[in-house]
N, CA, C and O of each residue as an XYZ file, in Angstrom:
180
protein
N      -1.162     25.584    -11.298
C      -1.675     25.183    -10.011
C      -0.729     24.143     -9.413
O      -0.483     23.103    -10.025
N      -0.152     24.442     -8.119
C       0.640     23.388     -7.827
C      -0.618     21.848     -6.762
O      -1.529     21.787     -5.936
N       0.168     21.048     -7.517
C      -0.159     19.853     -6.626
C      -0.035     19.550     -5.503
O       1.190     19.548     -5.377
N      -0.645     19.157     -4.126
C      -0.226     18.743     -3.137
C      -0.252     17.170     -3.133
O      -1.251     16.517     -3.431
N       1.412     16.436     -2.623
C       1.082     15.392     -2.255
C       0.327     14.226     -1.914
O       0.023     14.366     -0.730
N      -0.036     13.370     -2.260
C      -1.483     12.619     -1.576
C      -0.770     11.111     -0.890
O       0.094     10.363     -1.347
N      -1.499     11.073      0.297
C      -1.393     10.217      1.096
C      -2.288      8.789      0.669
O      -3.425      8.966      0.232
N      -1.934      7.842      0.757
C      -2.628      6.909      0.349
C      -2.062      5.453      1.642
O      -0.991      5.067      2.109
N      -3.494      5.075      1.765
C      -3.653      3.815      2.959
C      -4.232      2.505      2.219
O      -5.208      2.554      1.471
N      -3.729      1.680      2.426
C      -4.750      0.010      1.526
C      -5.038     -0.642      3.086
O      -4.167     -0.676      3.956
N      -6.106     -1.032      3.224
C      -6.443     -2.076      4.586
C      -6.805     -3.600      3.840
O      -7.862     -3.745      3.227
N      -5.686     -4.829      3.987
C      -6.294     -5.912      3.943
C      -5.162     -6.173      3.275
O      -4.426     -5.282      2.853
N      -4.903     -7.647      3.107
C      -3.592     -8.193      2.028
C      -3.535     -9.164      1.428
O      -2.645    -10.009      1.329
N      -4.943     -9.035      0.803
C      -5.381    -10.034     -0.306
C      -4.949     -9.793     -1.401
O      -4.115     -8.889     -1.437
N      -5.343    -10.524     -2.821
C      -5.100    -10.231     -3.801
C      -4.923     -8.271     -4.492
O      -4.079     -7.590     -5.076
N      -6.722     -8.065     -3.766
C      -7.052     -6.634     -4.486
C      -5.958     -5.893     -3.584
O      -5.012     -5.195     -3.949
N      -6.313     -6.202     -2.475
C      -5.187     -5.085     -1.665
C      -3.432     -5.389     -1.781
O      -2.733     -4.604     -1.139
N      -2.991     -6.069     -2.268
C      -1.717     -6.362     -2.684
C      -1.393     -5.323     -4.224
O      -0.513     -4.471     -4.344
N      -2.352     -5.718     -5.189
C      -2.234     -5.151     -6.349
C      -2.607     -3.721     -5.851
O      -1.499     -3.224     -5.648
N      -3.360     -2.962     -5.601
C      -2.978     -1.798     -5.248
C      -2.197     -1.269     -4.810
O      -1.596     -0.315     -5.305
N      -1.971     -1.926     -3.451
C      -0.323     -1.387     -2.907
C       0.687     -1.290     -3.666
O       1.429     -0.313     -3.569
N       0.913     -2.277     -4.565
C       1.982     -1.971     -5.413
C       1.444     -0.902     -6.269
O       2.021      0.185     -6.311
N       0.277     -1.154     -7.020
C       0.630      0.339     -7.510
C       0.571      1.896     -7.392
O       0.941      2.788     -8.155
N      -0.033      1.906     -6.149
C       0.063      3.170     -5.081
C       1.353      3.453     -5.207
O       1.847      4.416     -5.793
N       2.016      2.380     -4.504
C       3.664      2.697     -4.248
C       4.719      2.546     -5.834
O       5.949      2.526     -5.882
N       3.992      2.480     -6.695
C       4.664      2.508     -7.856
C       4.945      3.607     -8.598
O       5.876      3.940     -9.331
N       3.282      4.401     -8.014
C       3.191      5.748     -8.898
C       3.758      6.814     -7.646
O       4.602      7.684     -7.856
N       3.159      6.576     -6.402
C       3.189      7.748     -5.636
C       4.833      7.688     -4.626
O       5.374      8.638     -4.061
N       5.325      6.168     -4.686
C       6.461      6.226     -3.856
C       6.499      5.513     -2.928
O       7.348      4.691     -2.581
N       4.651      6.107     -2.069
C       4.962      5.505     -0.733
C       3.280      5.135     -0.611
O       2.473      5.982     -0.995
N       2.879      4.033     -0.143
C       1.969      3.976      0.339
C       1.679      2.934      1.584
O       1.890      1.736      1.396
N       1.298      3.301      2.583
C       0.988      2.436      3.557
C      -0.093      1.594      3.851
O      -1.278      1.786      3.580
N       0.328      0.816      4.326
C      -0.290     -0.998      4.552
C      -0.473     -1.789      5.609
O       0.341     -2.395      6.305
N      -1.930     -1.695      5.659
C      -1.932     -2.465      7.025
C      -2.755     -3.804      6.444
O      -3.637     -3.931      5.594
N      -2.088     -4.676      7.252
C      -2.295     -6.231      6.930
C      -2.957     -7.065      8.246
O      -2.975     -6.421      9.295
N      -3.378     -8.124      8.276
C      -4.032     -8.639      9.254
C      -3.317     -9.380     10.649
O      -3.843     -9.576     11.744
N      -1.866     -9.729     10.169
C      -1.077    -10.089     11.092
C       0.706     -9.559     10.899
O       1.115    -10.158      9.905
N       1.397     -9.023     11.257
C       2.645     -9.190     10.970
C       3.739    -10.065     10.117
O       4.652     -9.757      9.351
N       3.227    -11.266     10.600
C       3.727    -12.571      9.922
C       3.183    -12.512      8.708
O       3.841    -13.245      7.970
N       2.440    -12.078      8.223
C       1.651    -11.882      6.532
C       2.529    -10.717      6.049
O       3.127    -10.820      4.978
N       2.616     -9.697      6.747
C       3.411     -8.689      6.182
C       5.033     -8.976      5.860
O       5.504     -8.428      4.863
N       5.802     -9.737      6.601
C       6.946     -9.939      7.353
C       6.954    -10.765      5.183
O       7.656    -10.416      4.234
N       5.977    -11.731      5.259
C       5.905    -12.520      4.226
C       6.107    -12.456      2.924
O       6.692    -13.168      2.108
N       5.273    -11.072      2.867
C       5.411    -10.362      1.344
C       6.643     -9.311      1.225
O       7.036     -9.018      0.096
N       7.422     -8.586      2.672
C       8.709     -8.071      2.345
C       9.703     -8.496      1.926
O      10.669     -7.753      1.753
């Protein structure tokens, strides 16, 4: 059976939502992140 891709979203950029993101994007590559201000995001890149 082949696999399809999975898309994965985290909302928030707290602790829990930090540790997921990384490991979303650890296992799957890519996962997207939305954070509460830019300057928070800008922070953790």
């Amino acid at each position: 059976m082949e696999q399809k891709p999975h898309s994965v979203a985290v909302i928030g950029g707290g602790s829990f939502g930090t540790a997921l993101t990384k490991i979303f994007s650890d296992t799957l590559g890519h996962c997207a992140w939305w954070m509460h201000n830019s300057e928070s995001a800008m922070h953790v890149m």
